[in-house]
N, C-alpha and C positions, 0 to 999 in steps of 0.2 A: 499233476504237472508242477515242475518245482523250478523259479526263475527268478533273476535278482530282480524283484517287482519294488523294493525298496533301498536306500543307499546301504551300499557296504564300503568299507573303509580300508585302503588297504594301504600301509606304510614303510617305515623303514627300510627301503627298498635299495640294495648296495648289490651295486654288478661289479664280478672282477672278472679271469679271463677262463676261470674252472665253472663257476655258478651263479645263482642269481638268487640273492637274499632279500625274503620280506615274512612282512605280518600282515593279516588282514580279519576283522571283523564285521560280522553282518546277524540279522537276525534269526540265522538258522546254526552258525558257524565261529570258532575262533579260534585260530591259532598265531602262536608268537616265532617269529627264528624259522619258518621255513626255509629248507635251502632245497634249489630246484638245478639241475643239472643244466638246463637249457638257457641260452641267450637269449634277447633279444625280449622288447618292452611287452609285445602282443604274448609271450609266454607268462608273465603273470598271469594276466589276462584270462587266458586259456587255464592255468592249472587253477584259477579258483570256479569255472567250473568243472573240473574234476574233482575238486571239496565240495562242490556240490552234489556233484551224482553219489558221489561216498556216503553225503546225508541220505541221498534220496534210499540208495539199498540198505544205508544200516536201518531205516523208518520201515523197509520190508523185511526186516528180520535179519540182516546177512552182518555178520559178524567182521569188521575191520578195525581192529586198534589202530591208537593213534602212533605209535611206530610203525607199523605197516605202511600208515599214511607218508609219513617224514621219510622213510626207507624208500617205496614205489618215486614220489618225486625226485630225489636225488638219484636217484639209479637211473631214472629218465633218459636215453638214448634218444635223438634224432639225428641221422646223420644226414650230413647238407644242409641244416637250417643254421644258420647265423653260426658253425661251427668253425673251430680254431683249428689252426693246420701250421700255423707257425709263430712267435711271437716276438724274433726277433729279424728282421721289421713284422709288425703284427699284419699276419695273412687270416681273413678268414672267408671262409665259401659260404653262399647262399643261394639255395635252387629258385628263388623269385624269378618268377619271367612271365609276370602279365602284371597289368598296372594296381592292382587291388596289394600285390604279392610285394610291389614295389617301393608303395607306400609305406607299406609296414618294415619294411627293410631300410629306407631313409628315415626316419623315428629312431628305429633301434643302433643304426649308427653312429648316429650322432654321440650316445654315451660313451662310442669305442675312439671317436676323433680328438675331442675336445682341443679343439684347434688346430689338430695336423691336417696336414697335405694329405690328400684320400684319393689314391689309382685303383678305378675300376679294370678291369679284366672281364671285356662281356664278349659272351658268345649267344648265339639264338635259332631255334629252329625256324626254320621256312613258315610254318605255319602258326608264326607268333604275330600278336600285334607290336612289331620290331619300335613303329614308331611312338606310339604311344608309351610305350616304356622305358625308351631313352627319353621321351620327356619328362615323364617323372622322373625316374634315378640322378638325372643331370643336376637335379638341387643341390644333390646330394657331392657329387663329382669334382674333384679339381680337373683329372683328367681321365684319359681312357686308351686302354690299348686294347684293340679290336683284336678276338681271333675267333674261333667256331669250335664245336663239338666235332665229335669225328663221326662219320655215317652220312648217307646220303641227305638226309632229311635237314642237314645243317645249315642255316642261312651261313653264302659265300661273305667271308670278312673284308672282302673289298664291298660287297654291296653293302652291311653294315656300317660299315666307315662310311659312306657318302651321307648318310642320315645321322653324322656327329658334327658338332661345330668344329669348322676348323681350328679355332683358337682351345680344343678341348681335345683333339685327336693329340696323341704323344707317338702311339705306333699302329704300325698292323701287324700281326703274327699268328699266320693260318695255323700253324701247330701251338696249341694251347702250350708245351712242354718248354719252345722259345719265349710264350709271353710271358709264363711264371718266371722265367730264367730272366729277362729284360727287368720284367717290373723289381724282382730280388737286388737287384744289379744297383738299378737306381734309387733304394728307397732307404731312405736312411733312417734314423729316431723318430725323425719329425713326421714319418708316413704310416699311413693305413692302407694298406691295400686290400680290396675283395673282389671275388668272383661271383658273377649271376650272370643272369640269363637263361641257365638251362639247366634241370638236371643232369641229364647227359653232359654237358660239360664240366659238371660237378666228378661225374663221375670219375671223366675223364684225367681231370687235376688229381683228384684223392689215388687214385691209379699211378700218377707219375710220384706222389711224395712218399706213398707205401712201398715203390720199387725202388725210386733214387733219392729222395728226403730223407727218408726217414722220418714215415707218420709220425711223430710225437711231440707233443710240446718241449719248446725250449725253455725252459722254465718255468712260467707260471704264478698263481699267486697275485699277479700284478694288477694291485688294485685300481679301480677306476674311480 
């Protein structure tokens, strides 16, 4: 069994809006200038135990250089977690929809706000703890404009709206395609907007930018 049973150190850690850069040292491991394709604070996290299971198979014999190593993390795909979908105003999706998933998505935004206006866009299935995760995320929140996923299984965006403050409700818009269009509308420099609540309404969103957006960053580059 192989586990960080002692401190490991991990640094230099510079988020922009393509990847996420750092260095980390430990008694099994070390490397300088990783770059990791993925957002968000809990993805360091996570890829250095993936430098560790690396140790643990190359200690059984299996062959990984350390380009392999640097190459697999930046090629890194997840799509829906803390991903960018547009950058002018900065939209990005996150499939969080329970309150553990929640936490970790107020942490990681915060590097994306640093002082902007921040519009949620949440949607939620029926069989979510709806309330519990608009308590958490609301730390996070200036405001919120309610709509749902599409399918039966979707909590109604009028019943999610009664469980937001009022001084934090901005809109309601059952069809996620009007609330991306609403939030775009209003959000200027100063704004961050993102999506959660659901995969399925992740889906739903990435569906509307790949047929009328146009998936792809607007630039880019833009360091944080």
């Amino acid at each position: 069994m192989y586990y960080f049973d002692k401190p490991f150190f991990v640094d230099n850690i510079l988020y922009d809006l393509n990847k996420t850069t750092f260095s980390v040292s430990c008694d099994y491991f070390s490397y300088e200038g990783l770059e990791l394709s993925l957002l968000g604070q809990y993805q360091v996290f996570n890829a250095c135990h993936v430098l560790l299971s690396i140790y643990a198979l190359r200690e059984l014999g299996v062959t990984i250089n350390d380009q392999a190593v640097r190459d697999g993390l930046l090629n890194t795909v997840w799509p829906g977690r803390m991903e960018v979908l547009n950058t002018d105003p900065l939209l990005l999706v996150d499939g969080a929809h329970n309150v553990d998933a929640a936490q970790a998505f107020c942490r990681s935004i915060e590097t994306f706000r640093r002082g902007k206006k921040h519009v949620i866009i949440m949607g939620m299935l029926k069989s979510k703890d709806a309330i519990g995760f608009i308590k958490t995320v609301s730390q996070a929140a200036d405001s919120f404009i309610i709509t749902q996923p599409s399918g039966n299984k979707a909590l109604e965006a009028q019943k999610l709206a009664e469980l937001i403050d009022d001084n934090k409700l901005l809109a309601i818009e059952p069809d996620c395609r009007m609330a991306i269009d609403k939030a775009l509308a209003l959000a200027g420099s100063d704004t961050v907007i993102s999506v959660v609540g659901s995969l399925y309404l992740i889906g739903d969103v990435k569906k509307y930018f790949a047929e009328v957006k146009n998936d792809r960053l607007q630039g880019g580059n833009s360091e944080v």
